[in-house]
Backbone atoms as SQL, in Angstrom:
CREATE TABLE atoms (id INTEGER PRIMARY KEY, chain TEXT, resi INTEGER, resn TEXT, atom TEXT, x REAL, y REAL, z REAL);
INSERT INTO atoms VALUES
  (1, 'A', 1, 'UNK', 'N', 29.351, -5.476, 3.131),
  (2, 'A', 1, 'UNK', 'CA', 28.327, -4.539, 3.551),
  (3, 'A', 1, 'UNK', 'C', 27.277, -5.274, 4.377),
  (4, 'A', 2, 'UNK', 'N', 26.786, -4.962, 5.643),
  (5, 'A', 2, 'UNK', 'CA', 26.223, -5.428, 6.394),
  (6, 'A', 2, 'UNK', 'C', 24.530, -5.227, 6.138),
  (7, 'A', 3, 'UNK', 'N', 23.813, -5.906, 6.643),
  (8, 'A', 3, 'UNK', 'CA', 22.238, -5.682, 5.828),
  (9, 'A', 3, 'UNK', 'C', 21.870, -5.701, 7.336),
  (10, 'A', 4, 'UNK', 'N', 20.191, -4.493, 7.395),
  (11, 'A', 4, 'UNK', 'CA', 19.579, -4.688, 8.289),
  (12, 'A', 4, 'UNK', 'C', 18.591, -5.312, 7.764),
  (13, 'A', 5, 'UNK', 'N', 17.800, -5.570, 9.075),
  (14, 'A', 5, 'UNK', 'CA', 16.193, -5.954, 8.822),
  (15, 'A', 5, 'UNK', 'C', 15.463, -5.070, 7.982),
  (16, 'A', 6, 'UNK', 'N', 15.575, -3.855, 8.366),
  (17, 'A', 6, 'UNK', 'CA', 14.609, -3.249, 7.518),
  (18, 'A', 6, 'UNK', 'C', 15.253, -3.343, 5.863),
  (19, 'A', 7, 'UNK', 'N', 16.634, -2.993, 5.602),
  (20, 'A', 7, 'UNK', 'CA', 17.054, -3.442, 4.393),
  (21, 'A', 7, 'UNK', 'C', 16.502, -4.308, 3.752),
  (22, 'A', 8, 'UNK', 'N', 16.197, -5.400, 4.414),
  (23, 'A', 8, 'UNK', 'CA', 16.153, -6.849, 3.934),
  (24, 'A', 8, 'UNK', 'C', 14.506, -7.253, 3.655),
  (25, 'A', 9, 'UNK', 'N', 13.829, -6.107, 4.307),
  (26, 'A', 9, 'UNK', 'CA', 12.236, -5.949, 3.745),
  (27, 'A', 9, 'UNK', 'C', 11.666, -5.207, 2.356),
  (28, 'A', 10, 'UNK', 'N', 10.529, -6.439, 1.975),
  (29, 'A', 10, 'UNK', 'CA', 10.293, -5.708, 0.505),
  (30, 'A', 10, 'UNK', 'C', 9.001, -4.379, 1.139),
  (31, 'A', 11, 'UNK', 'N', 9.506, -3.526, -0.076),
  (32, 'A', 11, 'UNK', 'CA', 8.237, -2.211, 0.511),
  (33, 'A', 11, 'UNK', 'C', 7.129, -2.565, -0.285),
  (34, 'A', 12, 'UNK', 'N', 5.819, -2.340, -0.047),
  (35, 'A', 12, 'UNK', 'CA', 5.112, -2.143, -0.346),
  (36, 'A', 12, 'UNK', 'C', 3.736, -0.454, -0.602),
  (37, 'A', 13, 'UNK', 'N', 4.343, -0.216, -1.370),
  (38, 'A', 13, 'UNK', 'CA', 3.251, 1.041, -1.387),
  (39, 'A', 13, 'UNK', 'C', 1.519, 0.403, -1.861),
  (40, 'A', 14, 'UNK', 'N', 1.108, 1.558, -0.770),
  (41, 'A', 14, 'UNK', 'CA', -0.697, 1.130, -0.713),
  (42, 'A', 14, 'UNK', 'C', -1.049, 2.730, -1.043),
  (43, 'A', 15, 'UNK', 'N', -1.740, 2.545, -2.179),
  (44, 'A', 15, 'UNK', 'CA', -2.557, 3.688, -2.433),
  (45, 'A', 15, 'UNK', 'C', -3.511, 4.114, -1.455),
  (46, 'A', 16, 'UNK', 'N', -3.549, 5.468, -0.821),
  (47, 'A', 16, 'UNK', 'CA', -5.117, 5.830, -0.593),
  (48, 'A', 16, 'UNK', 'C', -5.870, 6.766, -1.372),
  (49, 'A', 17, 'UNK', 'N', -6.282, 6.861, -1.646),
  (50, 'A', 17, 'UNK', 'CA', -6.860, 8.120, -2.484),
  (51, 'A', 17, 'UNK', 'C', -7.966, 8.595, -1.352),
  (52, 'A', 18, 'UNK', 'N', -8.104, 9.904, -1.246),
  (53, 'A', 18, 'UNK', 'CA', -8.822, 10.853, -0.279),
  (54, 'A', 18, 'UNK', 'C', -9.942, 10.036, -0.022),
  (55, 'A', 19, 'UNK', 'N', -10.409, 9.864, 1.005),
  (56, 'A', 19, 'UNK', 'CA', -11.703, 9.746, 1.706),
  (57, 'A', 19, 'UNK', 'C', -12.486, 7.905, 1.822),
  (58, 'A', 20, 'UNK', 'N', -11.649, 7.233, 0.398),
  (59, 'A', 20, 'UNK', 'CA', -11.583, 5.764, 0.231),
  (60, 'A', 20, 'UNK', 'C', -11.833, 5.493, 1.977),
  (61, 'A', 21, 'UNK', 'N', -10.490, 5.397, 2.724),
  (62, 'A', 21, 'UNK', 'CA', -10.439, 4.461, 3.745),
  (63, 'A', 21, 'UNK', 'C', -10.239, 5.574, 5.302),
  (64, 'A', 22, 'UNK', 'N', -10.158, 6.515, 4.903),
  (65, 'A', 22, 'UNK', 'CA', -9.288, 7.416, 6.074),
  (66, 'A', 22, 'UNK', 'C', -10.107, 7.620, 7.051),
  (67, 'A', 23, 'UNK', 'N', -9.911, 7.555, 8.429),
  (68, 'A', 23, 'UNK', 'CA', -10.709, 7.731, 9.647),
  (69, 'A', 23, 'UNK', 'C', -11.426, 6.584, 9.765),
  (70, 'A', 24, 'UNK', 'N', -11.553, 5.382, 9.338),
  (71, 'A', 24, 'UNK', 'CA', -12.112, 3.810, 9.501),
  (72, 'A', 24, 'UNK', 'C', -11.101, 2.699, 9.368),
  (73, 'A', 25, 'UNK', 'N', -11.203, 1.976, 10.347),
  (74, 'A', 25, 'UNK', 'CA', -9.765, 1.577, 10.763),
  (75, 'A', 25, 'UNK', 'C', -10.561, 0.001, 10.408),
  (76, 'A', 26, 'UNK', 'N', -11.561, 0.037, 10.301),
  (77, 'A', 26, 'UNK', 'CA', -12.375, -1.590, 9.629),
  (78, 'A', 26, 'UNK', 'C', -11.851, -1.460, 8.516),
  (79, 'A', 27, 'UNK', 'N', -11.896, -0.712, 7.526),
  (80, 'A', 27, 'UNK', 'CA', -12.302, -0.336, 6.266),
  (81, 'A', 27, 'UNK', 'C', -10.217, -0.812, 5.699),
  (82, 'A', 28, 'UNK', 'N', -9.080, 0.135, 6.897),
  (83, 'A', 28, 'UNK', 'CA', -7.869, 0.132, 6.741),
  (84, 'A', 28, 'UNK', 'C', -7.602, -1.769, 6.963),
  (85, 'A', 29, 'UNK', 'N', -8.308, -2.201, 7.773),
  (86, 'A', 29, 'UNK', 'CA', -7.427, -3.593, 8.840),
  (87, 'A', 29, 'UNK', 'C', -8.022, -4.653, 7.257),
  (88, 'A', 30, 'UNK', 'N', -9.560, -4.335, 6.682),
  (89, 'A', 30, 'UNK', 'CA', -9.858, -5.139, 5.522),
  (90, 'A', 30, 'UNK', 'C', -8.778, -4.974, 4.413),
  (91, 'A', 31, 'UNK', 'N', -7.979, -3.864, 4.044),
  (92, 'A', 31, 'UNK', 'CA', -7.545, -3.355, 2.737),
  (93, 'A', 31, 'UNK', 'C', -6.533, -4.121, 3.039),
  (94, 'A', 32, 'UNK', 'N', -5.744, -3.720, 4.182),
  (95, 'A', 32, 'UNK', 'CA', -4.331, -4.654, 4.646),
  (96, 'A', 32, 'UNK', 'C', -4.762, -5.865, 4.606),
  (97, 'A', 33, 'UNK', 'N', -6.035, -6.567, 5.074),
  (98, 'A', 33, 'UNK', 'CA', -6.026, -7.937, 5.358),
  (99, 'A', 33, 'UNK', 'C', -6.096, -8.710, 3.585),
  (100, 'A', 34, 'UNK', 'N', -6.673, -7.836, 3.023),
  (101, 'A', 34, 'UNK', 'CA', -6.657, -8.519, 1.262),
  (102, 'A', 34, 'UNK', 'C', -5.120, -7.933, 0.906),
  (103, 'A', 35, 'UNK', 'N', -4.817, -6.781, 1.064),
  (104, 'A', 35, 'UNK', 'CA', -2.948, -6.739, 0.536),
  (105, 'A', 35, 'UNK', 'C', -2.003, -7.690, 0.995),
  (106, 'A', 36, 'UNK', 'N', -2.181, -8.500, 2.226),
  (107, 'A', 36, 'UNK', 'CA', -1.472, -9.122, 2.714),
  (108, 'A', 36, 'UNK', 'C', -2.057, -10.571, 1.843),
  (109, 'A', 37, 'UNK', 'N', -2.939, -11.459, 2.320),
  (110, 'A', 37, 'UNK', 'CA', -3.458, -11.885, 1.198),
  (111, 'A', 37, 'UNK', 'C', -2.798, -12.316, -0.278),
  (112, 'A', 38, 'UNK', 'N', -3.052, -10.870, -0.912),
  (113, 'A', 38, 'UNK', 'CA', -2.406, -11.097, -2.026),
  (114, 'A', 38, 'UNK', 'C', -0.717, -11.060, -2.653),
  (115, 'A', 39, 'UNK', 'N', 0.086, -10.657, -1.208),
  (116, 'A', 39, 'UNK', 'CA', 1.463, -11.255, -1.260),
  (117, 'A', 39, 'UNK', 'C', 1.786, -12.521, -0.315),
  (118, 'A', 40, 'UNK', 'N', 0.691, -13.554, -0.123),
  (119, 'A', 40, 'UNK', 'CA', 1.291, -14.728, -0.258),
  (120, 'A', 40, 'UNK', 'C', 1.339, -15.113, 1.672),
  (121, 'A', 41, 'UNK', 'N', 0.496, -13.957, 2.557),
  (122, 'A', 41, 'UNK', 'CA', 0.868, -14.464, 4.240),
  (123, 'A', 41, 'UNK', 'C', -0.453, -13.213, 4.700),
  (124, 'A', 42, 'UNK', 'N', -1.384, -14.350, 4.252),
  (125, 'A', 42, 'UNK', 'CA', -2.490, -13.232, 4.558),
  (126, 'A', 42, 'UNK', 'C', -2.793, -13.085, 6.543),
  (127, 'A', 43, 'UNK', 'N', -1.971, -13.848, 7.328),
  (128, 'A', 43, 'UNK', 'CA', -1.824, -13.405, 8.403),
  (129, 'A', 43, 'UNK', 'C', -0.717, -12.436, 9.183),
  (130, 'A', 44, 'UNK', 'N', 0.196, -11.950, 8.178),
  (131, 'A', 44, 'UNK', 'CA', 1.232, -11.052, 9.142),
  (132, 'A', 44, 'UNK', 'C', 1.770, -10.824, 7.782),
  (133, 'A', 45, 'UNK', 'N', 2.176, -9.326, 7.802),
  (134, 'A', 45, 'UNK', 'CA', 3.318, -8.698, 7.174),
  (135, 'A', 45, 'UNK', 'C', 5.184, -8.531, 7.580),
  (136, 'A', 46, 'UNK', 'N', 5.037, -9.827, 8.066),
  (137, 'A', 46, 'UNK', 'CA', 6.491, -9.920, 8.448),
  (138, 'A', 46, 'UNK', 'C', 7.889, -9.867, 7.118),
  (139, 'A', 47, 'UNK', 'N', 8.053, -9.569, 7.423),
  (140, 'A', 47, 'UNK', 'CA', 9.227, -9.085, 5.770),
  (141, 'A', 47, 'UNK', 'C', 8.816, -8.068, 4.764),
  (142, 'A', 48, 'UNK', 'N', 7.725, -7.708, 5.005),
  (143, 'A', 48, 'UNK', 'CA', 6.859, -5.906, 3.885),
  (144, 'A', 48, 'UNK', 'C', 6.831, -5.453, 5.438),
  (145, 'A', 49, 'UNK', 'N', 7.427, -4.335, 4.249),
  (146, 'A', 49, 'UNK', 'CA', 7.204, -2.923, 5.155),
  (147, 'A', 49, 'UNK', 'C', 6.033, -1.594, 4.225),
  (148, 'A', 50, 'UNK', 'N', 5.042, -1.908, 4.991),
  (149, 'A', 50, 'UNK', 'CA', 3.584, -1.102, 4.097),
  (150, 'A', 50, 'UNK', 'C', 3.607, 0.042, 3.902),
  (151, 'A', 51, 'UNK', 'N', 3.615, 0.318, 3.208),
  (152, 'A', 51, 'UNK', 'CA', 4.009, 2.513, 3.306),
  (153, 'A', 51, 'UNK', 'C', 2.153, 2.696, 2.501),
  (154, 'A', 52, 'UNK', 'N', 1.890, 3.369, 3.269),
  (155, 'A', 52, 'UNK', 'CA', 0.516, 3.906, 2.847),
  (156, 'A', 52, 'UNK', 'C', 0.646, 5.440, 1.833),
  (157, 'A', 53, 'UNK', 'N', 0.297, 5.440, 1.204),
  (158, 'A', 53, 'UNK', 'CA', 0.275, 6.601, 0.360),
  (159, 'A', 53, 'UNK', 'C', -1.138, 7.817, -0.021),
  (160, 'A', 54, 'UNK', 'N', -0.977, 8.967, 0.533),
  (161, 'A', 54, 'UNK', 'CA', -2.590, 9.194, 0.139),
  (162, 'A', 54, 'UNK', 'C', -2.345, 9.943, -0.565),
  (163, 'A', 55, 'UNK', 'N', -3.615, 10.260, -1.262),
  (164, 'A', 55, 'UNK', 'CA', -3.750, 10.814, -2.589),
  (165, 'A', 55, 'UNK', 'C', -3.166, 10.700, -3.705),
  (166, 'A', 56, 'UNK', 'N', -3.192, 9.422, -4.427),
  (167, 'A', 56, 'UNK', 'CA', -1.626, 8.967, -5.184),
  (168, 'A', 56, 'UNK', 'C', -2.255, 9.625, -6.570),
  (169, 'A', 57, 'UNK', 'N', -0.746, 9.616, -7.441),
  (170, 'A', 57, 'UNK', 'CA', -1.013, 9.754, -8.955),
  (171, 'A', 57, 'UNK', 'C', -1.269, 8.554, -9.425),
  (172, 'A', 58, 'UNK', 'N', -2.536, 8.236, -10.309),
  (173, 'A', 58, 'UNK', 'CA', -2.733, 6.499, -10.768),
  (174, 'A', 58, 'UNK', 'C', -2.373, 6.841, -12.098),
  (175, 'A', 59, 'UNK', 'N', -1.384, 5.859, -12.703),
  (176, 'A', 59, 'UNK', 'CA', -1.538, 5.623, -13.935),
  (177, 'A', 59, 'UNK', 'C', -1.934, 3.965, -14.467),
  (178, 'A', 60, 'UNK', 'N', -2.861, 4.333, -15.480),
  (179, 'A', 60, 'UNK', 'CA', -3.432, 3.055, -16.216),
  (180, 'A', 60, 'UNK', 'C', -2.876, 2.390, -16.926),
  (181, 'A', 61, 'UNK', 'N', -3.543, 1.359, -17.236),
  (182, 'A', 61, 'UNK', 'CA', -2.440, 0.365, -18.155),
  (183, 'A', 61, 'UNK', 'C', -1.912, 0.454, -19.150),
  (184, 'A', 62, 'UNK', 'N', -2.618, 1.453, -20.047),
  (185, 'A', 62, 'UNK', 'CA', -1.729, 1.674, -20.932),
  (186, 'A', 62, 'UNK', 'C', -0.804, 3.346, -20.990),
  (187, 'A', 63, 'UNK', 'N', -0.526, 3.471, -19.523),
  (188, 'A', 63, 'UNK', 'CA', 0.878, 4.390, -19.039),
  (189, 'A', 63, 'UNK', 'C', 0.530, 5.664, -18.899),
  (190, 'A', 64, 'UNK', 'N', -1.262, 5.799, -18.905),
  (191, 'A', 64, 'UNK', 'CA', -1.675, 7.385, -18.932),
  (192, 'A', 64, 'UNK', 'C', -2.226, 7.980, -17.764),
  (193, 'A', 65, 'UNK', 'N', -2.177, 9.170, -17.373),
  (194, 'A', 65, 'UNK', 'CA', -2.623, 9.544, -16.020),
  (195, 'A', 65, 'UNK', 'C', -4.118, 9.268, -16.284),
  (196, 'A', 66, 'UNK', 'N', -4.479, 8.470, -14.909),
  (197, 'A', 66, 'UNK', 'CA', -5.554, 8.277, -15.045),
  (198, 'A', 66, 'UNK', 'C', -6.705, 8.918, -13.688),
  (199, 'A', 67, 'UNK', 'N', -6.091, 9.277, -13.040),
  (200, 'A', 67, 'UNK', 'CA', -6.360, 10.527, -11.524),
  (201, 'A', 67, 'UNK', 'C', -5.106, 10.406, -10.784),
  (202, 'A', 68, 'UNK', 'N', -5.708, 11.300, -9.663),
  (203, 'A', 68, 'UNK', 'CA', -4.507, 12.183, -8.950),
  (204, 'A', 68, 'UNK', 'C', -5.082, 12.844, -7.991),
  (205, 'A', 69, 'UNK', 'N', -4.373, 13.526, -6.585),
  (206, 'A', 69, 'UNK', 'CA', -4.867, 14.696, -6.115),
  (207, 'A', 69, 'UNK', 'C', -5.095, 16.033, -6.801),
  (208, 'A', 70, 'UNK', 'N', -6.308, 16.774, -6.511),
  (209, 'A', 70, 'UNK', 'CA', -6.875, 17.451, -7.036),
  (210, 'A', 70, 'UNK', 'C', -5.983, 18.418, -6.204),
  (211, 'A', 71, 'UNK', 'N', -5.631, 19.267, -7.243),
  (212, 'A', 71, 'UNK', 'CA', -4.769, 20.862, -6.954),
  (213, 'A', 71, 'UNK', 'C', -5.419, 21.726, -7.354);
């Protein structure tokens, strides 16, 4: 079975939750620049592929909903 590049990238999901970062692209390039950072190539995301997520369901540490988008 043949592998692509993108195959061969780890994903990364990034929470947004409403209004945090959206429409400020300082606010987005800082969040990426500490996510990147904290997997180990705080200058390029070469091998993650970032999937941004908004309005996520959070659960806490001990496994309970802890917010969410408001319905």
């Amino acid at each position: 079975m043949a592998t692509t590049k993108t195959a061969a990238r780890r994903v990364v999901h990034i929470a947004l939750p409403g209004g945090a970062a959206q429409n400020d692209l300082k606010k987005i390039f800082r969040a990426t620049e500490q996510i990147l950072g904290r997997l180990g190539c705080g200058g390029c995301h070469s091998g993650f592929d970032l999937r941004w997520v908004g309005d996520p369901f959070i659960i806490n540490e001990k496994g309970d909903l802890a917010g969410g988008p408001q319905g």
